[in-house]
Backbone as CSV, one residue per row, in Angstrom:
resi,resn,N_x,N_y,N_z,CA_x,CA_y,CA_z,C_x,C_y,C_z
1,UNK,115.103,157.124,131.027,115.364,156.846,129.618,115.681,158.159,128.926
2,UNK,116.905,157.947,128.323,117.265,158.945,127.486,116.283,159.397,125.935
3,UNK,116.558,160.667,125.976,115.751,160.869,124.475,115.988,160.080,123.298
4,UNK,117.484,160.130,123.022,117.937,159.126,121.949,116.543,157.655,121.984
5,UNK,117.370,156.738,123.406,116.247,155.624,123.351,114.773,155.623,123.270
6,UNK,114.371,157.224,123.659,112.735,157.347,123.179,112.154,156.950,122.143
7,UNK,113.410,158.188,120.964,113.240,158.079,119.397,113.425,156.673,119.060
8,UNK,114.062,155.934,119.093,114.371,154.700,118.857,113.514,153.544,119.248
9,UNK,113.036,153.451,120.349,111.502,152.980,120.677,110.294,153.844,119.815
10,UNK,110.339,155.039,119.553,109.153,155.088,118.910,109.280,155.158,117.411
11,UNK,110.537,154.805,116.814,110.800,154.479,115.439,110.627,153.226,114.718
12,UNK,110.545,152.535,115.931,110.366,150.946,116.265,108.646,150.663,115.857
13,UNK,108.076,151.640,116.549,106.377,151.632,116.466,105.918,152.122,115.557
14,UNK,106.954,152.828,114.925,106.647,153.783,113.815,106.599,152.937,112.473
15,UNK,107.923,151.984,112.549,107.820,150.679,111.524,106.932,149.631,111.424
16,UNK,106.905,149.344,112.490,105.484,148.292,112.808,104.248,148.666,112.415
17,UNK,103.782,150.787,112.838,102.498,150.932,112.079,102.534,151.108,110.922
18,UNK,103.399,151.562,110.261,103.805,151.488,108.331,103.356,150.440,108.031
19,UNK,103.920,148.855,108.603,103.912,147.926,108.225,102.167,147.477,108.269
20,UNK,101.502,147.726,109.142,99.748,147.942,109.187,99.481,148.304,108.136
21,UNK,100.102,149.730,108.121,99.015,150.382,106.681,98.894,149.729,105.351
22,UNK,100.572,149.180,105.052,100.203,148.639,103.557,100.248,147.258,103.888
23,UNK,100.328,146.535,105.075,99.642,145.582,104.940,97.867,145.495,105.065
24,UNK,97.092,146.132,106.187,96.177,146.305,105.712,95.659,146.832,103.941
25,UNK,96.358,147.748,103.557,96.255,148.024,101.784,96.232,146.858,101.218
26,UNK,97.110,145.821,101.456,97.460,144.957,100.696,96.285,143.964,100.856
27,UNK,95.630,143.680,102.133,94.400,142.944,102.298,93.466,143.025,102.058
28,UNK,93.121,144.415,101.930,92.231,145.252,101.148,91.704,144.787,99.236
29,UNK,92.963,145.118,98.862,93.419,144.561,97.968,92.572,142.823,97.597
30,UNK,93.481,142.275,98.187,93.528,140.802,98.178,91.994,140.452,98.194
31,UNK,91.008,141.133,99.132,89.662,140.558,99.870,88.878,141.067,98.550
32,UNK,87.745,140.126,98.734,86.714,139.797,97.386,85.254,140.258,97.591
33,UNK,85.198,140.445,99.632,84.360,141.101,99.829,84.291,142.590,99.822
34,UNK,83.625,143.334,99.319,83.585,144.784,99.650,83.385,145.231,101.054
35,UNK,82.767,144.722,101.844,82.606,144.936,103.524,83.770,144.624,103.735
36,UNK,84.744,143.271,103.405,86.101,143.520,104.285,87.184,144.028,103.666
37,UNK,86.795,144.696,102.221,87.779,146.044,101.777,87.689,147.138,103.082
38,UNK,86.353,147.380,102.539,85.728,148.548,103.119,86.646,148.810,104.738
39,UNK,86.488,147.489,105.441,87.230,147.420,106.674,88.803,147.456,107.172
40,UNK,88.938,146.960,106.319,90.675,147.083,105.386,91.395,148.286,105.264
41,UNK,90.743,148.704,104.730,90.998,150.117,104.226,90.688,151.187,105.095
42,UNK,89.632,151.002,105.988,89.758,151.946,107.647,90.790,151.462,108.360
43,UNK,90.990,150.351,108.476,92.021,150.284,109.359,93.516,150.607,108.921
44,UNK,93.844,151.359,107.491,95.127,151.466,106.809,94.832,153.133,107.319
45,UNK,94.070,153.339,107.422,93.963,154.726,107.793,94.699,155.359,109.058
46,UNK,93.596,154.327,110.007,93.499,154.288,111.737,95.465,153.783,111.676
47,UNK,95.944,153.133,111.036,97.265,152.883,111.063,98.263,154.045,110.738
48,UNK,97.505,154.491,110.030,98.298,155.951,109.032,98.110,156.958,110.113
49,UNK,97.147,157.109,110.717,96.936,158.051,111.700,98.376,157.881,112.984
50,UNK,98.471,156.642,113.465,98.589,156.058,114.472,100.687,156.351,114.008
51,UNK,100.889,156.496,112.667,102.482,156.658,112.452,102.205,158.346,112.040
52,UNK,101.689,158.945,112.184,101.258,160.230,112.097,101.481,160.879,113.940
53,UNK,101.107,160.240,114.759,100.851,160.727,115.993,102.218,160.095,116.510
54,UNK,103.055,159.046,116.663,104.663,158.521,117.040,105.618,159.213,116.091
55,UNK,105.478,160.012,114.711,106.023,160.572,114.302,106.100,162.074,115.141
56,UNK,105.078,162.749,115.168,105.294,164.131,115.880,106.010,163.957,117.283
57,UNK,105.533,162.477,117.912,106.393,162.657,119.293,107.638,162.302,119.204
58,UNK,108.022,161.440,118.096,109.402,161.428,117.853,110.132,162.905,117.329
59,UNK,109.279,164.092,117.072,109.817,165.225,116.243,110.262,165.733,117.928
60,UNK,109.148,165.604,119.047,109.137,166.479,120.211,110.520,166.263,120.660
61,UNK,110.578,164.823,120.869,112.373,163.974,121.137,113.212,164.427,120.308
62,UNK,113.185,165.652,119.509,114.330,166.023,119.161,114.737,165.080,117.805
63,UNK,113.956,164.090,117.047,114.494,162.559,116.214,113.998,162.889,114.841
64,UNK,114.024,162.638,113.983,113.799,162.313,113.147,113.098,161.263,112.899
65,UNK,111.756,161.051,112.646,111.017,159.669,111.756,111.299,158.858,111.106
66,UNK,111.451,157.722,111.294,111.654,156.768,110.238,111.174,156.912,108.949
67,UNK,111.082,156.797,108.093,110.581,156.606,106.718,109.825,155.430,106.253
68,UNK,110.024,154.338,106.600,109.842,153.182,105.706,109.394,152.015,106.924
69,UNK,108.827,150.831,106.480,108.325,150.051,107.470,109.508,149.026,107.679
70,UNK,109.348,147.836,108.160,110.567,146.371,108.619,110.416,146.012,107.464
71,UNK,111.742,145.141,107.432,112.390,143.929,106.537,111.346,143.096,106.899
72,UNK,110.648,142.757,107.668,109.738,141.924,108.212,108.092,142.009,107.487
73,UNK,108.078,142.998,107.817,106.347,143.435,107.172,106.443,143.763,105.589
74,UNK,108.022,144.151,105.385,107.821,143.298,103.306,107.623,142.326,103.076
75,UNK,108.354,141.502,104.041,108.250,140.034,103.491,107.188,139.632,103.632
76,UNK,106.425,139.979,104.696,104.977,139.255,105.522,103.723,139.887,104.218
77,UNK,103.975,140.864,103.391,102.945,141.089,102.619,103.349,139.923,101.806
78,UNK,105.000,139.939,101.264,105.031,138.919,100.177,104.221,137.824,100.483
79,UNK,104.366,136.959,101.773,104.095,136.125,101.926,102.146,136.376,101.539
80,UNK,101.741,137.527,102.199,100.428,137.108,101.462,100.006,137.077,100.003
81,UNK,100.645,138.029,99.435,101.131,137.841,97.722,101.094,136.424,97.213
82,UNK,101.907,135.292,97.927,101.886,134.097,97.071,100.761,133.796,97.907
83,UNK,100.505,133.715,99.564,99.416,132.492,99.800,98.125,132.950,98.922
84,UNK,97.779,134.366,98.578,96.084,134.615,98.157,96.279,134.098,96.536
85,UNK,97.439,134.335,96.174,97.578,133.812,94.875,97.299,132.394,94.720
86,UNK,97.915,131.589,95.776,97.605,130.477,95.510,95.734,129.925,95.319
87,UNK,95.748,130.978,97.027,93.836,130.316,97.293,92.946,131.009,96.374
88,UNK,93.052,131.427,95.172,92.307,132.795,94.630,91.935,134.055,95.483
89,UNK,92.938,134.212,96.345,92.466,135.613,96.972,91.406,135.269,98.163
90,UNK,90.822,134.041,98.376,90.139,133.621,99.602,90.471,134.806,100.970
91,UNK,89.259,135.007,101.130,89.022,136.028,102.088,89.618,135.489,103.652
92,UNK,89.576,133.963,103.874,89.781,133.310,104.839,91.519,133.263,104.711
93,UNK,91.854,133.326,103.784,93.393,133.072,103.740,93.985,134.370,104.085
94,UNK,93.163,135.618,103.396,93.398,136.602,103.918,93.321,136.966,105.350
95,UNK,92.413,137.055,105.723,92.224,137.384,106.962,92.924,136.431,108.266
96,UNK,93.646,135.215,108.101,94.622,134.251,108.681,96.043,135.118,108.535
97,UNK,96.462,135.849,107.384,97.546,136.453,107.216,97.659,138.318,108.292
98,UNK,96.686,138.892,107.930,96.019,139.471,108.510,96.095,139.729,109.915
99,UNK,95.749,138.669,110.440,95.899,137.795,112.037,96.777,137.898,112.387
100,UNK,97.877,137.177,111.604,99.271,137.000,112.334,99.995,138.510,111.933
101,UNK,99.667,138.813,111.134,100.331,140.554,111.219,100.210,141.444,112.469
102,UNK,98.782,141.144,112.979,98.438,142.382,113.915,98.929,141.416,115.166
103,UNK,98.834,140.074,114.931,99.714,139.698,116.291,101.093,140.155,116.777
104,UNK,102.034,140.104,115.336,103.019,140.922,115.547,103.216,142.316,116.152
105,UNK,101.965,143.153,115.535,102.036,144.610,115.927,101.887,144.576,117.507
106,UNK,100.965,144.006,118.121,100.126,143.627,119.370,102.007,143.520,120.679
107,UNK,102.511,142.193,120.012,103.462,141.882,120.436,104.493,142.945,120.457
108,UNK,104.595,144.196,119.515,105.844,144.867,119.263,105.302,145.903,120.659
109,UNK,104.208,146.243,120.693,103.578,147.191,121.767,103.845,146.812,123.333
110,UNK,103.163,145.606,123.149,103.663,145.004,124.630,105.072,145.141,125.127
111,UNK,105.909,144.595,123.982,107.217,144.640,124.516,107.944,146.275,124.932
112,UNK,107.751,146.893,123.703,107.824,148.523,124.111,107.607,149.257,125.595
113,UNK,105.841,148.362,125.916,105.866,148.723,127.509,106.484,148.108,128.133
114,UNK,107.741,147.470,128.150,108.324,147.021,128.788,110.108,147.817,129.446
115,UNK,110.027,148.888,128.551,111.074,149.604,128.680,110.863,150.637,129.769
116,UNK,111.522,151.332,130.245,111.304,152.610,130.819,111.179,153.906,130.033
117,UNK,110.728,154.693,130.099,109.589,156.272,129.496,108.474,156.644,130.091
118,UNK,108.620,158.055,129.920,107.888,158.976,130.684,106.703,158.356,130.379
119,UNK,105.789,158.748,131.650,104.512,158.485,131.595,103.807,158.703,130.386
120,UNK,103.910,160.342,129.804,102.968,160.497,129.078,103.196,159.708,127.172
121,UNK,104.371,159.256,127.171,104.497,158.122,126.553,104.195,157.267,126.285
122,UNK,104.497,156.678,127.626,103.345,155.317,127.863,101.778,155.389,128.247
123,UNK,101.761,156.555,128.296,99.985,156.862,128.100,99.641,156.850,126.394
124,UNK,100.612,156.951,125.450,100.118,157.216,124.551,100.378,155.496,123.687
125,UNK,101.612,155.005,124.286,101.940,153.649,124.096,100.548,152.601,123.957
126,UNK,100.098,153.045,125.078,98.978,152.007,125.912,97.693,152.332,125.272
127,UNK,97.405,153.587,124.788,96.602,153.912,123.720,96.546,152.804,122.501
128,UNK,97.600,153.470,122.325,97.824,152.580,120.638,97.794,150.862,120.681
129,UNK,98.481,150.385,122.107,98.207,149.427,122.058,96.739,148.785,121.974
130,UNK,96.049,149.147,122.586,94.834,149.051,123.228,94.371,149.036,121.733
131,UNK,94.265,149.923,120.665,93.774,150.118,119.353,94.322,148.824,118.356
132,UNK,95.627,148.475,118.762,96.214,146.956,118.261,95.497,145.973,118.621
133,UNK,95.332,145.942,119.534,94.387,144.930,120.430,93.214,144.442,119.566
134,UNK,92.390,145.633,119.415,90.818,146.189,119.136,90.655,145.247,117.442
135,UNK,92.167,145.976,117.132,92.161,145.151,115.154,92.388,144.113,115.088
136,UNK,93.222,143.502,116.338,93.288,141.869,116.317,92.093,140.800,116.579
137,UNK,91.406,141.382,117.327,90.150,140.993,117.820,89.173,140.790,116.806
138,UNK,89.076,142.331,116.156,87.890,142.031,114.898,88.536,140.868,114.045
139,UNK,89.653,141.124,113.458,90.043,140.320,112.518,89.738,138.731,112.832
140,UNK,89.997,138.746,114.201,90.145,137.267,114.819,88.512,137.136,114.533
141,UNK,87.661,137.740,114.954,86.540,137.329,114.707,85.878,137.093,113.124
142,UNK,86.330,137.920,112.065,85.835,137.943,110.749,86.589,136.775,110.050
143,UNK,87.932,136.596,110.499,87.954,134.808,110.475,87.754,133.979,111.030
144,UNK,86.874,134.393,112.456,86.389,133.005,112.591,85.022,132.637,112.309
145,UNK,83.939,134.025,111.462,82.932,134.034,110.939,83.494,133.321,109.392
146,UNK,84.415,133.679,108.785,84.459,132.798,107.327,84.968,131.415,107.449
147,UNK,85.520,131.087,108.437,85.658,129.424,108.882,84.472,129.102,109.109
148,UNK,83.377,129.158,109.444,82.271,128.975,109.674,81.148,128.856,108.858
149,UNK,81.116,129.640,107.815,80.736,130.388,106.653,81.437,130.021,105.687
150,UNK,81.777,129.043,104.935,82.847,128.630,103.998,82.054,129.325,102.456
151,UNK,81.276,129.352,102.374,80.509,130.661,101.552,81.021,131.617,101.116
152,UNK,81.294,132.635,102.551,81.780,133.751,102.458,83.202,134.175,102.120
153,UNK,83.536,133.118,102.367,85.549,132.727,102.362,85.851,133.180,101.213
């Protein structure tokens, strides 16, 4: 794999983690609990970090960084914009939106390892994935504690 297609795969990851950060911000936002601000808002970080570290290796490739996140992850906040509006900001509606965000991210990773790049790439790929993984999981679980918990929702 050429450098060009490096940068371009990791500009790709680079949009997808943008799209984390202010979507996590935005859930942050949205949530009524302070524990799943609180959680929200680490993980906009751990995201910020994560386009912080594919940015420098895109600098090593010779590329330039993307700037800005997908046409996709604007819309996907919009979309939580009207659904929390609708539910009053329900923590459960949140965290369903939430879900399917980091499924996306989860999915953009996988596919990435699917290309050819140097090992130490895909050592760092498989990292990050692995950390996608980790946020889908909690999330999956803190909605399936407020389905449960209609209380807490």
């Amino acid at each position: 794999m050429n450098n060009e297609k490096n940068i371009d795969l990791l500009n790709g990851l680079i949009d997808i983690s943008r799209d984390g950060v202010e979507g996590f911000k935005k859930c942050a936002d949205d949530a009524h609990d302070s524990q799943l601000k609180m959680y929200f808002e680490d993980r906009a970080n751990n995201c910020e970090e994560a386009v912080q570290t594919l940015s420098a290796e895109v600098r090593q490739y010779g590329g330039e960084p993307d700037a800005s996140g997908t046409t996709k992850g604007a819309l996907h906040r919009v979309w939580i914009d009207i659904r929390t509006a609708l539910t009053n900001k329900d923590n459960l509606a949140v965290l369903e939106e939430c879900e399917r965000a980091e499924d996306t991210a989860v999915t953009a990773y996988e596919n990435a390892l699917k290309e050819e790049m140097p090992d130490s790439l895909r050592t760092l790929i498989v990292r990050q994935l692995e950390g996608a993984r980790k946020n889908h999981e909690r999330v999956r679980q803190l909605r399936d504690e407020a389905r449960n918990n209609p209380a807490k929702a």
